[in-house]
Structures are given as C-alpha cells and as structure tokens.
N, C-alpha and C positions, 0 to 999 in steps of 0.2 A: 567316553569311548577310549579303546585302547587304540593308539596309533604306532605303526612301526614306520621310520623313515629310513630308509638307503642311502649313505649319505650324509650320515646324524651329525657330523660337523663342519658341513656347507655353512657357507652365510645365509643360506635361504634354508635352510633345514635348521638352524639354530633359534632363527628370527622365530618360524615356525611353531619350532618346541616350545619357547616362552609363551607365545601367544594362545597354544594348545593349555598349556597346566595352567596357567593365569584365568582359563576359563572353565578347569576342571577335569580337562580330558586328561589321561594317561599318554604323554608320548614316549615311543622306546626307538633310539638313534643306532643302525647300525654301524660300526666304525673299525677299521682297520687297523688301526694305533691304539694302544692302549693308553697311551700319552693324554690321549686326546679326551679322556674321561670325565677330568675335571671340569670342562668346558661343557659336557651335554649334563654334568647335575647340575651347573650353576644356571644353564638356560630353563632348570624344571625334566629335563626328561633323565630315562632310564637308560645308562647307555647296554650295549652289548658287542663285545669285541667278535664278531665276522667277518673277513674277506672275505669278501662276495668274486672273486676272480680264482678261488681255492678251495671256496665251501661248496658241498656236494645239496642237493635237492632235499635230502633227511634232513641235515643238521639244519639248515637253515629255515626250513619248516619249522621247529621245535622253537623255532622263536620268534614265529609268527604265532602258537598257538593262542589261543582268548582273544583275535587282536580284530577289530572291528573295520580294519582299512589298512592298507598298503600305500607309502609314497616312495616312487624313485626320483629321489632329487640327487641320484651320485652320479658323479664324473671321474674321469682320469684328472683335468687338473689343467694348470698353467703346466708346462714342461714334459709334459708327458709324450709320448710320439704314436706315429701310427697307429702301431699291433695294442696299446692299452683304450686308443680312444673306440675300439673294436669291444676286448674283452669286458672293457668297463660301459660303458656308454651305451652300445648292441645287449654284448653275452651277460653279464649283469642284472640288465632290464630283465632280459628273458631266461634266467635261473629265479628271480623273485618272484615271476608271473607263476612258474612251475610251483615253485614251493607257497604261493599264496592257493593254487590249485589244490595239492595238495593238502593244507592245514584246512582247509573251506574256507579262507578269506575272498569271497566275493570285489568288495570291492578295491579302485587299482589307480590311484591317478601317475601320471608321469608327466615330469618335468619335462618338453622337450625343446624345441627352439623353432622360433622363427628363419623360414629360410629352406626350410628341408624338402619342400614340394620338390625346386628343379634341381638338377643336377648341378654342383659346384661349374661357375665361367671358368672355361677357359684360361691359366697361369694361378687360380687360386692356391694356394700355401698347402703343400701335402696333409698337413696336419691340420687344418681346418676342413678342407674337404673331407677328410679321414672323418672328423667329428661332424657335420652336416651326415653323410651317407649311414654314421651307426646311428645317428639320431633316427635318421628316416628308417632304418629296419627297424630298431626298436619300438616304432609306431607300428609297421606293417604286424610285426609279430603279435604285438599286443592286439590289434582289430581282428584278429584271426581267432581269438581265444574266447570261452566262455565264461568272459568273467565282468565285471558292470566297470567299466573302465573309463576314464575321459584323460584325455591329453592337452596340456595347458603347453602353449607355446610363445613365452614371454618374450620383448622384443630385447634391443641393449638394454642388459642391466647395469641400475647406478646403485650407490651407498646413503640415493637422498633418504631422507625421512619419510615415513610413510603420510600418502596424501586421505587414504580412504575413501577416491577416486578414481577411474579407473573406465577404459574401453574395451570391454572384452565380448567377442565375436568371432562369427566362424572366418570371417575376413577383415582384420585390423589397421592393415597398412600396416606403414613401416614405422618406428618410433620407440621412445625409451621406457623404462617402467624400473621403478625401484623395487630391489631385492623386499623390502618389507613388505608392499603392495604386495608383491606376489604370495607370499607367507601368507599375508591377508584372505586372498582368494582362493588358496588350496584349501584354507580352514573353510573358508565360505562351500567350496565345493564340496568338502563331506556330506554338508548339510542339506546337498542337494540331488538327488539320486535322479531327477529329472537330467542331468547332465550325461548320464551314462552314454555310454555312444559316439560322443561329442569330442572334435579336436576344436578346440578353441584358442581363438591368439590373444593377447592380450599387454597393450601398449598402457600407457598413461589417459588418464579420459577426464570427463566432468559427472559421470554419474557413480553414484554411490555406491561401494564392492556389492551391497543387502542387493540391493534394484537388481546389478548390471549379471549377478549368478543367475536372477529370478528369472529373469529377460534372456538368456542366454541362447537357448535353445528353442526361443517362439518367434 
C-alpha cells in the first residue's frame, strides 16, 4: 500500500514509516522542512516537502495521487501558540480530508487525543485548551464527511519501547501508551476497514495490537 502521513517527521509518524516499508508498504511523509529529509529516507519513507498551513486543495491532492490511505499525525508542536494549534491541528486535518476527497483516497485515520469530549476545566493553559478544542473539531469535521475514517485517540505519550500490548476501545480510561505502540496500531488499522466509523482510545493494555484492532469495534 501506498501511505501518505501528515506530519512525516513526528516520532509517531517516523516509528510508523519504518514499520510500514519494513513490511513492504510504501510510506510518503509530508513535511515542512526540507531539513528534515534526511530523517524520513532513513526511517524507509518518501519524503514530500508541503505545508499543509500554505498548500492549496490542488497541490496537495497531487500528492496524494496512487495513495491507498491517509494519516494525520501532524501538529503545531512543543512551543507553538494559539492561532497554529487551530491552523495546524483543526485547518490542516481538514485540507487533507478535502484533498483526500478529491484525489479518491477513501480511506483517513487521525491521530487525535484523549480528552477532547469535555470542554477544557476551568484555568487550563490557553494553549492546551487551544489544542484539546482543534483536536475536537478536527474529529467533528472528519465524521461529517464521506470518507471510511476512524480516529485513534492515544492517551500520555512515552518514548518506552514498544510492548505489542495494548487496550484499545471506544472507552479506555485514562493512562499511558507508547509512541511505538501507537505506530503499531495505525498500521494495524489499515488493515482493518471494519474500524471505519470508529473513535477509538487507546492506553497501554495486556491484549495483543492483532486481537485488540480485531475486537475493536464488536
């Protein structure tokens, strides 16, 4: 499969990429830096330099074309503020949904997070809350549209190693999950088209990634 990731030089979209071409697939990283090149051939993918906060619905389709899946794993970042965790994190999600529209890429997983249901408490950090509420519209947008979607909402993430373990459900609690894990299960979720529909969280667990996709949605 061809894969385009949003994001292509995340720690979860890199872990990803290797884990993708290691097992054959094509991944292609989108990335804003050109810098950052080096980094998505050595993980196995194809990079493609797009801002996604600049690029228009055309161009960014043309590089989705052939591509068998879409992932947005991109953020604004550690240090970013307000108005980027909007254009990146919201407006971002929903120019890739369009431009996956456009090129016929059907299917659309998205990164988002644990937490997004309620409204940020009361004194929470402008800038957290800012990132909680474009997480939550970038899901809203995304269930609006016609396209086979699922949204995977990891809990804190660490840098352990991956367990290939894993609780993932439409209600998870609250709890950790390592960036690899997760890598883990987005690849699992390709392979799972019964997940379409599905916001699913996904913390640290005792059942196997194979099981816990299969089981997901029954």
């Amino acid at each position: 499969m061809r894969i385009v990731i949003a994001g292509g030089h995340g720690k979860i979209a890199r872990l990803l990429e290797r884990h993708l071409a290691d097992r054959g697939d094509t991944p292609v990283g989108l990335i804003r830096n050109p810098d950052q090149a080096p980094a998505l051939r050595a993980a196995g993918a194809t990079p493609v330099v797009c801002d996604l906060e600049h690029a228009d619905v055309t161009d960014l389709a043309a590089h989705l074309d052939g591509a068998d899946a879409v992932i947005f794993a991109a953020g604004a970042g550690p240090g970013s503020g307000v108005a980027r965790k909007d254009t990146v994190d919201r407006g971002a999600a929903a120019l890739l949904a369009d431009a996956a529209t456009h090129a016929g890429v059907h299917r659309y997983l998205l990164v988002s997070s644990m937490g997004v249901d309620k409204p940020p408490s009361p004194g929470t950090d402008d800038v957290w809350a800012a990132y909680l509420l474009a997480k939550r519209a970038a899901e809203d947008d995304l269930r609006a549209r016609d396209l086979a979607w699922t949204v995977l909402r990891p809990g804190r993430l660490t840098d352990d190693d991956p367990t290939g373990h894993v609780t993932l459900t439409r209600h998870a609690g609250s709890g950790a999950i390592s960036r690899a894990d997760v890598a883990l299960v987005l690849a699992a979720l390709l392979d799972a088209p019964h997940t379409a529909g599905a916001t699913l969280e996904l913390v640290a667990g005792a059942t196997p990634i194979a099981d816990a996709v299969t089981a997901a949605c029954t």
